[in-house]
C-alpha positions in Angstrom: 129.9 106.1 161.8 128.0 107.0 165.0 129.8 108.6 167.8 128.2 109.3 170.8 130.5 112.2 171.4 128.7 113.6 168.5 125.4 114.6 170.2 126.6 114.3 174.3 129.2 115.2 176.6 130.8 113.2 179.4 128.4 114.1 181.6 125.1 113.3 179.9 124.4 116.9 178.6 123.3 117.4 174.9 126.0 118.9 172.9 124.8 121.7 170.3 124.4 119.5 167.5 122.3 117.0 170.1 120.3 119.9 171.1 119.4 120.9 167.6 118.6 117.8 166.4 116.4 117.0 170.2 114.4 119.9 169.2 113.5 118.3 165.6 112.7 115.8 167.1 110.5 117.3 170.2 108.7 119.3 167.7 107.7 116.8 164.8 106.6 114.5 168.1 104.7 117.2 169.2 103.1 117.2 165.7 102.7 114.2 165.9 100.7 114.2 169.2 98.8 117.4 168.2 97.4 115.1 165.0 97.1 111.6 166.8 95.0 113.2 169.7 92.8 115.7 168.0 91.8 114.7 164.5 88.7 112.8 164.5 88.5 109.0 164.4 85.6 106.9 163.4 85.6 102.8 163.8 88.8 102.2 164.9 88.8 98.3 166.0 85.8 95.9 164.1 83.1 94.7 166.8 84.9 96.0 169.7 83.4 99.2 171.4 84.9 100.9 174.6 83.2 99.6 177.7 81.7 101.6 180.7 81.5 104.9 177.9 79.0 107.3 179.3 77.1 110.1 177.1 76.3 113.1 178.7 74.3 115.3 175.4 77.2 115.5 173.2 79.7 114.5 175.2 81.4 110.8 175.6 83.5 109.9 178.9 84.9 107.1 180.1 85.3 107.6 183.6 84.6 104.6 185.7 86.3 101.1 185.8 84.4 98.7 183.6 83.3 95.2 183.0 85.1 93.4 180.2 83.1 90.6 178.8 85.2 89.3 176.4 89.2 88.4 175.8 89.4 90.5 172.5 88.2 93.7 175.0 90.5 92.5 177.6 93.4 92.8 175.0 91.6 95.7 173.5 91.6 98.0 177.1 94.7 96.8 177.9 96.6 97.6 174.3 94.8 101.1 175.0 96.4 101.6 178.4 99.9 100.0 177.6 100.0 103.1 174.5 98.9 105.7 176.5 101.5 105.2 179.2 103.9 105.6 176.7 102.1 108.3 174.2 103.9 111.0 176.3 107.5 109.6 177.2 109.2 110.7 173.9 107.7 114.2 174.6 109.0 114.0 177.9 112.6 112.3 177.4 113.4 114.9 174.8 112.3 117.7 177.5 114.3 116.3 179.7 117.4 116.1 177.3 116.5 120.1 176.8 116.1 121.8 180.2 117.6 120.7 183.3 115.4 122.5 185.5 112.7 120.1 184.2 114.6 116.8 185.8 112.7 116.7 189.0 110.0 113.9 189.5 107.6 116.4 190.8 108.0 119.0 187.7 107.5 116.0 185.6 104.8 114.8 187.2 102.5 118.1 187.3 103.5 118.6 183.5 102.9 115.1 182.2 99.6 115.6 184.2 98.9 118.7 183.0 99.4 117.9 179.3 97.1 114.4 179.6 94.4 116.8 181.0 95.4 119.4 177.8 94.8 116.3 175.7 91.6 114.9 177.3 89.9 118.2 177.9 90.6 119.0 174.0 89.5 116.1 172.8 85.7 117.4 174.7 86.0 120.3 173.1 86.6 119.1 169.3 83.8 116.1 170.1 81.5 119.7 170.9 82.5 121.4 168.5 82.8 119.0 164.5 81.6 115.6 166.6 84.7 114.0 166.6 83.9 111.1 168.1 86.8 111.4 170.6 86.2 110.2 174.3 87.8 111.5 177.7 89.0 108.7 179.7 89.9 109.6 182.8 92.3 106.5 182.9 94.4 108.2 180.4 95.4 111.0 182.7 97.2 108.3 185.1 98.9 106.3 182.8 100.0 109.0 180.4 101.8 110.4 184.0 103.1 107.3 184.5 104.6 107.5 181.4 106.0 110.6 182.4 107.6 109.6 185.3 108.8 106.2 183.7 110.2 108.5 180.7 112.5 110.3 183.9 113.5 107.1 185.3 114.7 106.0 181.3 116.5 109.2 181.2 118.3 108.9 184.7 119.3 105.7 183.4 120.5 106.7 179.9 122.7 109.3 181.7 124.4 107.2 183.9 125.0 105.1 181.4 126.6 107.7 178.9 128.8 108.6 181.6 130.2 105.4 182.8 130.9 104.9 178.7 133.1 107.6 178.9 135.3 107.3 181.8 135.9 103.6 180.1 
């Protein structure tokens, strides 16, 4: 049977079985991350291709709003941006869970940000280096921060909640 008291205390803290098992868990999702953002990908979606992509030699970006022409690229860019602001918010929650100096909304903010840019600017440098075909979209830097900062609001919330289950 699950109990809570298991893996947090009264307060919200991960206990040291919950902190073992956070760090599985922030580790294979960083895996996770490391494979879904920087292996190559060919032809991911039939007859739809990224609008507003701009080729500079090698290199694709994305960095200026766009033109869609059609529903399936309406649902296509938007399916695109609804994932990326939440390809970062398990990374995030579980650093949360880990290090209390990490719960501000500023920390989060600069790291979410910094680790969208980590993301982007590798996915450049793999594209130079074995043509990955991988584009930097400069509209996944805000939403993957917004994901951040939604993933500290979520945890906020889970907390408070843990703690009024225990004073019941």
């Amino acid at each position: 049977m699950f109990r809570l008291k298991t893996w947090v205390d009264k307060d919200g803290e991960l206990t040291p079985k919950g902190r073992k098992l956070s760090r599985v868990l922030v580790y294979t999702y960083l895996l996770c991350l490391v494979l879904l953002c920087w292996t190559p990908q060919y032809g991911l979606v039939e007859g739809v291709d990224t609008p507003g992509i701009q080729h500079f030699g090698r290199v694709v970006v994305l960095l200026t709003f766009y033109q869609l022409d059609s529903l399936k690229e309406i649902v296509f860019v938007l399916g695109q941006n609804v994932t990326n602001i939440f390809l970062l918010s398990p990374l995030i929650l579980g650093l949360l869970a880990l290090y209390p100096r990490f719960r501000s909304w500023k920390k989060v903010l600069l790291a979410t940000f910094v680790m969208s840019l980590t993301i982007e600017v590798g996915q450049v440098i793999l594209d130079l280096l074995i043509d990955a075909n991988r584009v930097f979209e400069l509209d996944d830097l805000w939403t993957n921060t917004l994901g951040g900062l939604l993933a500290l609001a979520a945890y906020r919330l889970l907390v408070k909640l843990i703690q009024t289950h225990f004073k019941e």
